[in-house]
Every structure is written in structure tokens, then in C-alpha cells.
C-alpha positions in Angstrom: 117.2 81.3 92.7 115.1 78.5 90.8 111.7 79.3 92.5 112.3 82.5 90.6 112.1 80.6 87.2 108.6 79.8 87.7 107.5 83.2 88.0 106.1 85.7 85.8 106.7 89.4 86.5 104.3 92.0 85.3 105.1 95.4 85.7 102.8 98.2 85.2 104.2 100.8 83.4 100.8 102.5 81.9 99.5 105.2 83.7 99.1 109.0 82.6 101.1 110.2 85.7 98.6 113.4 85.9 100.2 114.5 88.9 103.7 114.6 87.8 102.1 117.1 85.1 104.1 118.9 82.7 107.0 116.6 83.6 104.6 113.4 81.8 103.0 115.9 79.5 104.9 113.8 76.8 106.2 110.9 78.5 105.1 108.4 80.5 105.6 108.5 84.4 108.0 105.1 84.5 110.4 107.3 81.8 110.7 110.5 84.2 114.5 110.7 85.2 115.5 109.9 88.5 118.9 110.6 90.4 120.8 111.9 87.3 121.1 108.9 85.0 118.2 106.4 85.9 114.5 106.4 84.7 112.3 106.1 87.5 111.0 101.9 86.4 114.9 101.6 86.5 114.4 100.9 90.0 112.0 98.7 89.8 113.6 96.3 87.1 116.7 96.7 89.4 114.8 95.1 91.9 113.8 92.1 89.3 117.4 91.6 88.5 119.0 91.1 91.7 116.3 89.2 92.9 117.3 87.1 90.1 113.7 87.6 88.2 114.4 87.2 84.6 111.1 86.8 83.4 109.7 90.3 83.1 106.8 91.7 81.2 106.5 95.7 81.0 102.5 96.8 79.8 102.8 100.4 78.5 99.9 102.7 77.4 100.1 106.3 77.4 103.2 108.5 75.8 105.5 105.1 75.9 108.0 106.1 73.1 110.8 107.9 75.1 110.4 104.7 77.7 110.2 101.8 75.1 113.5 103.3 73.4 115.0 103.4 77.4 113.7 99.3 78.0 115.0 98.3 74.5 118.7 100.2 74.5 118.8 100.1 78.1 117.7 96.6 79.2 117.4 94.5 76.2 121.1 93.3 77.2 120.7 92.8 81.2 119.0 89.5 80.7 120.1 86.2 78.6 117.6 85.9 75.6 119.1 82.8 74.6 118.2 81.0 78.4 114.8 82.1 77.6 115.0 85.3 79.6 113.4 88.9 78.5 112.1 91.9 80.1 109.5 92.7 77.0 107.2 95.7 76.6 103.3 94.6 75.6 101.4 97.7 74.3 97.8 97.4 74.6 96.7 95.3 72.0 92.8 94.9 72.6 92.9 91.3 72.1 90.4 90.8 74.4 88.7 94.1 74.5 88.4 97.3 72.2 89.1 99.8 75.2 92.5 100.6 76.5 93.3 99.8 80.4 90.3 100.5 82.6 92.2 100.0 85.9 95.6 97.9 86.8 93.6 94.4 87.2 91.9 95.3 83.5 95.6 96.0 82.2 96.8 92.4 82.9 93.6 90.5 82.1 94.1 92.3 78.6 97.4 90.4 78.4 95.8 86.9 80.2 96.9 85.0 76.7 100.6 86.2 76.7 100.7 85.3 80.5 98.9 82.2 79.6 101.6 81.2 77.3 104.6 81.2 79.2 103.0 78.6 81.9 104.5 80.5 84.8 103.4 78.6 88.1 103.4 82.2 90.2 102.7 85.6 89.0 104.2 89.0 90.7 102.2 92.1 90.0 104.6 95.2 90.1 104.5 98.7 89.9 107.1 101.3 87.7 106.9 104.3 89.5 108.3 103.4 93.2 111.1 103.8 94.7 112.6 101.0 97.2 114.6 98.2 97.1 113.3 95.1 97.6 114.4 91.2 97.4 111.4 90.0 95.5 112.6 86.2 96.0 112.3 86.3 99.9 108.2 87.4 99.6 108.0 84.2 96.8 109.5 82.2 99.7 107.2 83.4 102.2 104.7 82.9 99.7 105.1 79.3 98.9 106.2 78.3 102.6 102.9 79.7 103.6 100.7 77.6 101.0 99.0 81.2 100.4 97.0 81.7 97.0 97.8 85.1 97.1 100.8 87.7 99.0 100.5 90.9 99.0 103.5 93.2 100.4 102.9 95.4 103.2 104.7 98.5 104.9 104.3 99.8 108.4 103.1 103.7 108.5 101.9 105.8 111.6 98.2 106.1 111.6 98.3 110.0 110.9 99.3 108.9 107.4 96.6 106.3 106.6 94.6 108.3 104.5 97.5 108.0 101.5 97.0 103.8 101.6 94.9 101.0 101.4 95.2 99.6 105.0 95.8 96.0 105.7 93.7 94.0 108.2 96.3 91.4 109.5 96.3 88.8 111.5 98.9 87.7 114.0 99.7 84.3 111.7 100.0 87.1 109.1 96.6 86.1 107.3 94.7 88.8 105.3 91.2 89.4 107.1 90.3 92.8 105.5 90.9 96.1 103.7 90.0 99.6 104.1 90.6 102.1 100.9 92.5 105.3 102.7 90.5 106.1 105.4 90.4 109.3 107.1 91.9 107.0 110.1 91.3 103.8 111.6 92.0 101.3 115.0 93.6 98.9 113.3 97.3 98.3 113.8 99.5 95.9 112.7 100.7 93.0 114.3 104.5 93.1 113.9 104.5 96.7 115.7 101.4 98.0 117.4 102.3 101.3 116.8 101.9 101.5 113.4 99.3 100.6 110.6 100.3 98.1 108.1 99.1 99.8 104.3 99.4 97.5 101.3 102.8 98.5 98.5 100.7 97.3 96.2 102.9 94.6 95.3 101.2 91.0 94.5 102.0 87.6 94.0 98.8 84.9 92.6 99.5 81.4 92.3 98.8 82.1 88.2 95.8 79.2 88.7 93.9 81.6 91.1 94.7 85.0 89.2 94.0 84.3 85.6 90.0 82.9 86.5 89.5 85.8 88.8 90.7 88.2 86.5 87.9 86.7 84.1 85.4 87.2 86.4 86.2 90.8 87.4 86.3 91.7 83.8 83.0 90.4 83.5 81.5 92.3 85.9 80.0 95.9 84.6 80.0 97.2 88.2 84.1 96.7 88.9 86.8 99.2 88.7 89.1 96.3 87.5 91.5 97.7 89.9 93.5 94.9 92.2 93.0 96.8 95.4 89.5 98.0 94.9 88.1 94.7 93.6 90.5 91.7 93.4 91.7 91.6 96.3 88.7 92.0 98.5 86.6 89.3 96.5 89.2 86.9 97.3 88.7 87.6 101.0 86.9 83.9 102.7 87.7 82.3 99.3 91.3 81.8 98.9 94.2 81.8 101.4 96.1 85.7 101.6 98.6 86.8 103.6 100.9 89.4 103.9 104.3 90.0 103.5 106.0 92.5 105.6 108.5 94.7 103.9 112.1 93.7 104.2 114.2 96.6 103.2 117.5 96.2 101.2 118.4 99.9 101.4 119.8 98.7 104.9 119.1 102.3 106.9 118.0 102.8 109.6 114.3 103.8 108.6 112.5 101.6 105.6 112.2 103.7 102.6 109.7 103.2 99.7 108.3 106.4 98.3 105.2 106.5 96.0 106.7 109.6 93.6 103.6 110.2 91.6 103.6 113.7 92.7 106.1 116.3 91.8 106.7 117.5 95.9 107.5 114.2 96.3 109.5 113.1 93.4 111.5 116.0 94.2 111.9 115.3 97.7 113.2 111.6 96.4 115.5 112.8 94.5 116.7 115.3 97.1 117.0 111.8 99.1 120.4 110.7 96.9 121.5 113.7 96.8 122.6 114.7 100.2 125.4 113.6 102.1 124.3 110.6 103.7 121.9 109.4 101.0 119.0 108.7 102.8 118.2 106.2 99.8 121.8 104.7 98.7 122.6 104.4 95.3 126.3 103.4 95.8 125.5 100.2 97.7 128.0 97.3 95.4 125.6 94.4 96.9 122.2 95.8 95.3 123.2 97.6 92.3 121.3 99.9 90.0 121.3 99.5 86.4 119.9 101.9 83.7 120.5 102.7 80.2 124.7 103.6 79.4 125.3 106.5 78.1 128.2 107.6 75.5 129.2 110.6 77.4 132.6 112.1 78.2 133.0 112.4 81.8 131.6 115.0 84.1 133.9 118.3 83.7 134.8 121.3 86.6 136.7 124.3 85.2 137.9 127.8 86.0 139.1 128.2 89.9 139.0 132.0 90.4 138.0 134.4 92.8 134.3 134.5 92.3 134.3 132.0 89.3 135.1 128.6 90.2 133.3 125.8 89.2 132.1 123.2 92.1 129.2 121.1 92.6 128.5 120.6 96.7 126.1 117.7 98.1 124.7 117.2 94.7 124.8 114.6 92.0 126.7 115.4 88.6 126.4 112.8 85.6 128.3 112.3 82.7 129.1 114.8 80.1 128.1 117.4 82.2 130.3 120.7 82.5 130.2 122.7 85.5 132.2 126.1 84.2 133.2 128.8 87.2 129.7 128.4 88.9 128.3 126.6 91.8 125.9 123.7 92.3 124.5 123.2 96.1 122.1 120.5 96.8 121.4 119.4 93.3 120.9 116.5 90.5 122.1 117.1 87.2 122.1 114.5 84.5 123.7 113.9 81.2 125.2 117.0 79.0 124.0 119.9 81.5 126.3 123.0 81.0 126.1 125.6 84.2 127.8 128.5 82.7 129.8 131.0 84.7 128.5 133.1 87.9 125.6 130.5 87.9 124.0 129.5 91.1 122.2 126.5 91.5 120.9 125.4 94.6 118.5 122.8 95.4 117.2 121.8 91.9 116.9 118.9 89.8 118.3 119.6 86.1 117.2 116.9 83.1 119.4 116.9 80.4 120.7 118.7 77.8 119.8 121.9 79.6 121.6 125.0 79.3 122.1 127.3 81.9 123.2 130.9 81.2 126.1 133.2 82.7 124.7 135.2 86.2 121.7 132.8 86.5 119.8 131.9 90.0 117.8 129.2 90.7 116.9 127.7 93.9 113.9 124.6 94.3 113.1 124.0 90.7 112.9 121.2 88.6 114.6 122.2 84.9 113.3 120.0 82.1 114.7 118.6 79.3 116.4 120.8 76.1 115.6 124.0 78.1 118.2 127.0 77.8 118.5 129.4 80.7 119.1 132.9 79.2 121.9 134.5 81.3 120.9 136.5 84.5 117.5 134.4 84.7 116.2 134.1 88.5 113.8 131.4 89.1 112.7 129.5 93.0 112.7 133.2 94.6 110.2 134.7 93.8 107.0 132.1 93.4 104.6 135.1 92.6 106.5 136.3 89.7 107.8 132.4 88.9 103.9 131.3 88.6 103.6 134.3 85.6 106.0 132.0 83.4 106.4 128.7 84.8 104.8 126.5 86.3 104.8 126.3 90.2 103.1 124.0 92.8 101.5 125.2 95.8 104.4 124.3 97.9 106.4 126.7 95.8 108.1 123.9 93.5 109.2 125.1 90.0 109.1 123.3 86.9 110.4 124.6 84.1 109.7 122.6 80.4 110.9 124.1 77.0 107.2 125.2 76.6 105.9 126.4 79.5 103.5 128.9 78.4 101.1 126.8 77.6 100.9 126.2 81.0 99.7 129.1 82.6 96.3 127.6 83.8 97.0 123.6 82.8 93.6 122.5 84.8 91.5 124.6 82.8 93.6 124.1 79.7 92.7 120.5 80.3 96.6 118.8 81.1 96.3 117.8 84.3 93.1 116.7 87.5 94.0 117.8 90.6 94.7 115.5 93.1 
């Protein structure tokens, strides 16, 4: 679509992801693995692509390696670098400050002269770690038809889940009139359906002569969070024209899905999402395609079929060079080069790769990380009481299991993690 060429997408890809702690404990939160053999910001730049954005910028900060090796390998080749395209990663680089990202609206006006220099006319402001699927082109539309300086994306939510969002003050022409930062509750309702509340996605588009001068000013002011829905936003209210775009979803169900996974109850739940039998988020749609990284793995094996030991995977996700050998998997994700040894049981889990997982083992609700080997008989996701003396567990009972866990035994004093 040409309107797309003059736009500028800036995804942020830098935040320390403390409540998907240990999972981020050495990655960023953008590089966590989603459904088998996708990174969650795979989603995202999925979106960019088949909204025909090919003008991407990526800003990294914390733990970036493991995700800068998935953008280069994985998406270096998606886009035409000789038409000028490129989905690039810009590290901090404190050109115009000495501190690293202060807030989301800091982390772009550090990068003002790279946006500066390709001239874009519009600039869409993007987040890594969200799942949805979205037709970025059709808000630009909206967003030039309208002669608005600034859209921001919306979603309709009941009021008994306000307090998770910024909510959205919108007028029936779809104008902008107000925000309110996750109240406990509130009377305002949206004006598409008056039963439900209309919270921002925090998705943005700025006509790029309105953002770069207001991102000056914010960064001048000592008092500002240099966040875009703390500050930005609401200083542009009475000054500049904003409206908002309500959410069209291309997942096609019945009930929009966009799910903010920056906790580990609901990145598992997301995951559990593609995983059962009618996806509730649809990876396997050919009109909006994923796209992630390709991997060099043999294809997804199933052997032994006797009484007792056949190998099987149920309702769950398998990826490549995985090997499922006389034991079952229920309710699962597994990606790349998992083995599930004989008289396993898996149920309900979410296995990174390269995991191993031993002869007679149980496990049941537990997230398995990376280059971890399940001795045989191991039982974990039954007992939370005994799970919490080695792993690490939520307080909905969630286990996550990393290759050093004990370390983990109080992370909050130890300093890991904030609770949230």
C-alpha cells in the first residue's frame, strides 16, 4: 500500500520484562518463545509485514543478544534491502543523553536523529510484547482521512477490567477528549458499544512534524516520566487533533483477541490459546501469515506404539526436530529439539528447546526452560508445596523450571524480579 511508504515504524523492544522473571532473567521479553517456533516480537513484525510496513526500526536495551541474533538471522531476509527496506535494531546509543531509556517516549526521542533522517511523513509507535493481529495500514487510513495529528488504537474491555488500562475518553466523531491511568473503575463507556470501556493498545501513530518537537519538549521537562501514555499523550489534549482508532481484528473469531503477555499466568495462558483445538488465536490462517526465524531441523518424530509406551502428542503443538519416544503429550507446546523419553507424561506445559525430558517423568502446568534435562521419574505441577522447594512457582501454582533454578528460591529478596 503506498501510504505505508511514508511511514516509519518504531518498535519497542527494551524493556526488562520483570514480570516474566526467570524466563527474561537473560533475555529480553520480545526474545521469549511463543507457540513452539516464534519469538514473541515475531508477532508484531508479522503484523508490519502484512500490512505491507517495510520500514521498521527495533530499539533494544536490556539482555538483547539472544533477540538481535533472532532479528538478524530471522528477519534480515523478509524485507528488500535493495528497495530501501529494513527492519534494523538501534541499541541505545546516548546520542542525546548519557542515561539509558527513562520511559517509552525517552526511548524514541533518544533515536529523534535516526528518525529524523529517513524523512518519514507518519510515525507508528509499536510495541514487542503483544499478541494480536492487526492491519496497521487500515488505522494509517483512518488516520489520514481524519486529518488527525495523532491516532491512537483502542480496544473495547468490560468495566470490571479497567483497572489493567489506560482508559480512553472518546467522543462519538471518535475524537480524543481525555485519559484516565487504570482506575479502580470509571463511567465512561465507549461510544461504539456502551457496554464496554474503550482502554488505549498502546499503539500510536504522529504525523512525524507533531511527534519529534513534542518529544523535545517532554525530554526537557525534569518533572515527566517520558512515558507516551503518562505524558505525551495527555499534553497534546486541546492542542492537536487525536482520535482513536477502534481495533479491527484480523484473527477473524468471534471475540477480538490482543493479550498483553508480560506476565507469566498470562503468557502461559496465550500460549495455551494455540494450542487447543480450536485455536482461540489462529496461527494457521494462509491470509495473515506468521513468520519467524527457520530452523534447520529434521522433522517432528513419534515412535514406539506399545501397550503402555506409545508415543503421541494430543491438542498440543510439536515443532521441528522434536522426538516424542513412547510417552504422551496432552495440552502442550513444545519447540525445536525437545526429546520426551518413554513413560513420560506431559500435560499442560510449555517446553523451550533443547530440553530433555527423562524416562517415568510427570509434569502437568509448568513452563520448562531452555537446555534443562529432566532426570527420569521427576514429578513437577503436582505438588506446588514441594515444587516451590526447587523451582520456581507463581501464586497461581505456575511452574517454571530454568537450568538454574536454585538461585531462585526467594528471587525478590535476591533482587531478580519487583512484584507487580
Amino acid at each position: 500500500m503506498a501510504i505505508m511508504r511514508d511511514t516509519l515504524g518504531v518498535l519497542l523492544a527494551g524493556g526488562a520484562g520483570e514480570r516474566l522473571f526467570p524466563l527474561t532473567r537473560d533475555r529480553a521479553k520480545p526474545a521469549v518463545p511463543f507457540a513452539g517456533q516464534y519469538r514473541i516480537i515475531d508477532i508484531t513484525l508479522s503484523n508490519c509485514i502484512n500490512s505491507d510496513l517495510r520500514h521498521v526500526y527495533i530499539l533494544t536495551q536490556y539482555k538483547a543478544l539472544s533477540l538481535n541474533r533472532h532479528i538478524r538471522e530471522g528477519w534480515g531476509s523478509v524485507v528488500a534491502n535493495e528497495l530501501g527496506e529494513f527492519v534494523e535494531i538501534l541499541p541505545p546509543m546516548q546520542r542525546v543523553s548519557k542515561s539509558w531509556y527513562q520511559g517509552t517516549a525517552d526511548a524514541v526521542f533518544q533515536n529523534i536523529y535516526s528518525i529524523g533522517s529517513e524523512e518519514p511523513k507518519y510515525v507508528l509507535i509499536l510495541s514487542g510484547d503483544h499478541i494480536y493481529k492487526m492491519n496497521y495500514a487500515l488505522m494509517l487510513e483512518q488516520h489520514v482521512a481524519s486529518g488527525a495529528d495523532v491516532t491512537l488504537a483502542t480496544l473495547p474491555v468490560a468495566p470490571s477490567e479497567v483497572a489493567q488500562f489506560g482508559v480512553v475518553d472518546v467522543a462519538p466523531n471518535g475524537e480524543v477528549r481525555g485519559f484516565v491511568e487504570k482506575p479502580k473503575e470509571t463511567n465512561i463507556r465507549s461510544p461504539f458499544n456502551p457496554e464496554m470501556v474503550d482502554v488505549s493498545m498502546g499503539i500510536y501513530i504522529f504525523n512525524t512534524d507533531v511527534l519529534l518537537p513534542e518529544l523535545a519538549r517532554d525530554a526537557e521537562d525534569p518533572s515527566s516520566k517520558h512515558d507516551f501514555g503518562h505524558n505525551i499523550l495527555p499534553s497534546l489534549l486541546g492542542r492537536y487533533r487525536m482520535h482513536a482508532y477502534n481495533f479491527v481484528d484480523e484473527n477473524k473469531q468471534h471475540a477480538l483477541y490482543w493479550r498483553d503477555v508480560g506476565t507469566l499466568d498470562a503468557y502461559y495462558e496465550a500460549n495455551m490459546d494455540v494450542a487447543a483445538v480450536a485455536p482461540v488465536f489462529n496461527l494457521y490462517d494462509k491470509a495473515w501469515p506468521m513468520r519467524s526465524r527457520a530452523y534447520q531441523y529434521p522433522p517432528a518424530k513419534f515412535v514406539f506404539g506399545e501397550p503402555g509406551r506409545t508415543g503421541m502428542a494430543i491438542n498440543s503443538i510439536v515443532s521441528s526436530g522434536s522426538i516424542v519416544s513412547g510417552s504422551v503429550v496432552r495440552n502442550s507446546v513444545l519447540s525445536h529439539d525437545v526429546r520426551v523419553n518413554s513413560y513420560a507424561d506431559v500435560d499442560s506445559s510449555i517446553i523451550f528447546s533443547h530440553v530433555n525430558i527423562g524416562r517415568h517423568c510427570r509434569i502437568r502446568h509448568a513452563i520448562i526452560d531452555r537446555d534443562v534435562h529432566i532426570p527420569d521419574g521427576t514429578v513437577i505441577g503436582y505438588d506446588p508445596v514441594e515444587d516451590r522447594k526447587n523451582y520456581f512457582v507463581t501464586e497461581s501454582g505456575l511452574t517454571v523450571v530454568t537450568r538454574d533454578y536454585s538461585v531462585y528460591e526467594n528471587p525478590v529478596s535476591a533482587g531478580f524480579m519487583q512484584q507487580k
